[in-house]
N, C-alpha and C positions, 0 to 999 in steps of 0.2 A: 957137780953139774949146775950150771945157771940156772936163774929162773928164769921159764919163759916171760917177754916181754908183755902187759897187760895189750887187755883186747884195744883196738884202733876203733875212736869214731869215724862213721864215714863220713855225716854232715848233722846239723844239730840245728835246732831254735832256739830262739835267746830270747827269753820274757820277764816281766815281773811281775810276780801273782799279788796283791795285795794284802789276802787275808795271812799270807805268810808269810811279807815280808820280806820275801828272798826273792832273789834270781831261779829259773828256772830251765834246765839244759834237758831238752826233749833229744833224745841222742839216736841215731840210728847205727847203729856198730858195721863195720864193714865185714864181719863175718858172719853177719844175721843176727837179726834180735834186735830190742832195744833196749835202751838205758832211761831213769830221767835221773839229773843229779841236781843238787840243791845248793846255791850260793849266798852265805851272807855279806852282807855288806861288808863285813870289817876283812874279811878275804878277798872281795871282791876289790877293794881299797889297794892290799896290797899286792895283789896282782895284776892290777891297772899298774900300780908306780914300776915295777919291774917291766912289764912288757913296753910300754915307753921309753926307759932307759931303752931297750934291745933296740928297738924302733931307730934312737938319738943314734946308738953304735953305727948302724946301719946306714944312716942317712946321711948325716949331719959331716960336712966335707972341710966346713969353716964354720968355728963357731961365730963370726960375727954374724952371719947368712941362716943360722940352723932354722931360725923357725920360716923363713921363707921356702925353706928345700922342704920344708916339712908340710906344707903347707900346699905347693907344685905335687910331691908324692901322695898327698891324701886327696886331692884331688881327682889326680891321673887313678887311684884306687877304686875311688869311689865313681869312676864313668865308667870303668870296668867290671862292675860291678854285673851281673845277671839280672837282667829286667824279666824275669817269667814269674808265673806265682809263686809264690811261697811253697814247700813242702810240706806236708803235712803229716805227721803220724798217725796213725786210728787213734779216735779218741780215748778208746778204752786203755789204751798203751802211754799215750802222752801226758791223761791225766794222774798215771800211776804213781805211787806212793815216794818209790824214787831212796835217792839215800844223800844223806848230806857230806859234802866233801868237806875235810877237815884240812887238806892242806894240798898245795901242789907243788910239785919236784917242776922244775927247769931245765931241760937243755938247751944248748943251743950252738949253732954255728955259725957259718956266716950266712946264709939265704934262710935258716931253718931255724924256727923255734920250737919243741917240742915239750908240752904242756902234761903231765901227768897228774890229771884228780885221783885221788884220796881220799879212802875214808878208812883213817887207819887207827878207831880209836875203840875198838873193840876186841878184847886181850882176849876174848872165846871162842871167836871166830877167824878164818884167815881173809887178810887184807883185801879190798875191793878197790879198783882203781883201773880207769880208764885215759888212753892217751890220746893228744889229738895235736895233728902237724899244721905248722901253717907258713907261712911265706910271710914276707916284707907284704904285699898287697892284700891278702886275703886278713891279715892282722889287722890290715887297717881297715881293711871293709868293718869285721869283726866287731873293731873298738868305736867306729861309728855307730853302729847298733847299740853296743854296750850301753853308749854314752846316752842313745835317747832312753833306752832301760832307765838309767840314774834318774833323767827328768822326769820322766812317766811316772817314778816310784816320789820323788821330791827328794831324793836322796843327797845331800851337799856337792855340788858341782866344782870343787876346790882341787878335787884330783886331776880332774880335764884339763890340758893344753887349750891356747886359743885355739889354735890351727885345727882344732877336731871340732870345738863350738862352734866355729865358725866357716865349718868346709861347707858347700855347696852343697841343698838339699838335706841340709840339718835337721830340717825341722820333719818330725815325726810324719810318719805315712804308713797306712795299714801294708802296704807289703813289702817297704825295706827293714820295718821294724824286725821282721821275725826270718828275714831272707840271711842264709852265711852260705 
């Protein structure tokens, strides 16, 4: 018999807490409940370079042109973006303990990438791991936020494309920071 497929986020916040260092995924599961999970930067690293690549698959029609297509798409992403507040988890829930993802599985196809966290390093217990789907546009909304995360934390800017530094409305804001 298969395993059933891990539980679905429905929508999540994207922060970076200081005193820890890491990435922050206040999760709301789409089957009720919440999650938080915990990203460090050296994961975070590589799965910025992989979703990029998916992004280049995706976009990029001629390479002489890629960063200009790239560049027309992050845009168009980012005006489509939801201008409402921010979501918010109860606090009691968002600031909870949380668990830290040690790795994430990939799929993907042609409009869809599917994102599986992990935290599979505990040989006592059975594996925890949460998935979360996303589109060519919502990826980029995504990595736009990501990207101010990196600056907020001072974390090296080397992974970023121009075309995301330099998309429109770059520069950090209390409610695109934490809006996906």
């Amino acid at each position: 018999m298969p395993d059933s497929p891990p539980p679905e986020i429905q929508w999540f916040n994207t922060h970076y807490i200081p005193p820890e260092d890491r990435l922050r995924l206040a999760c709301a599961l789409a089957a009720g409940g919440t999650e938080t999970l915990w990203l460090t930067q050296r994961l975070a690293n590589a799965l910025v370079k992989k979703l990029l690549e998916w992004l280049d698959k995706q976009t990029v029609q001629d390479r002489r042109f890629g960063d200009v297509d790239h560049r027309v798409a992050q845009k168009s992403a980012l005006a489509k973006a939801p201008k409402q507040a921010p979501r918010q988890l109860p606090e009691a829930e968002s600031e909870g303990a949380g668990w830290l993802v040690r790795s994430v599985g990939i799929n993907s196809g042609k409009n869809l990438i599917i994102l599986t966290f992990k935290d599979d390093a505990a040989k006592d217990r059975a594996e925890r791991a949460l998935r979360l789907r996303f589109n060519p546009q919502h990826l980029r909304q995504w990595l736009n936020v990501l990207s101010k995360q990196y600056r907020r934390a001072g974390w090296p800017g080397d992974v970023w494309p121009d075309w995301i530094i330099e998309a429109p409305g770059h520069q950090p804001s209390v409610t695109s920071d934490m809006l996906h």
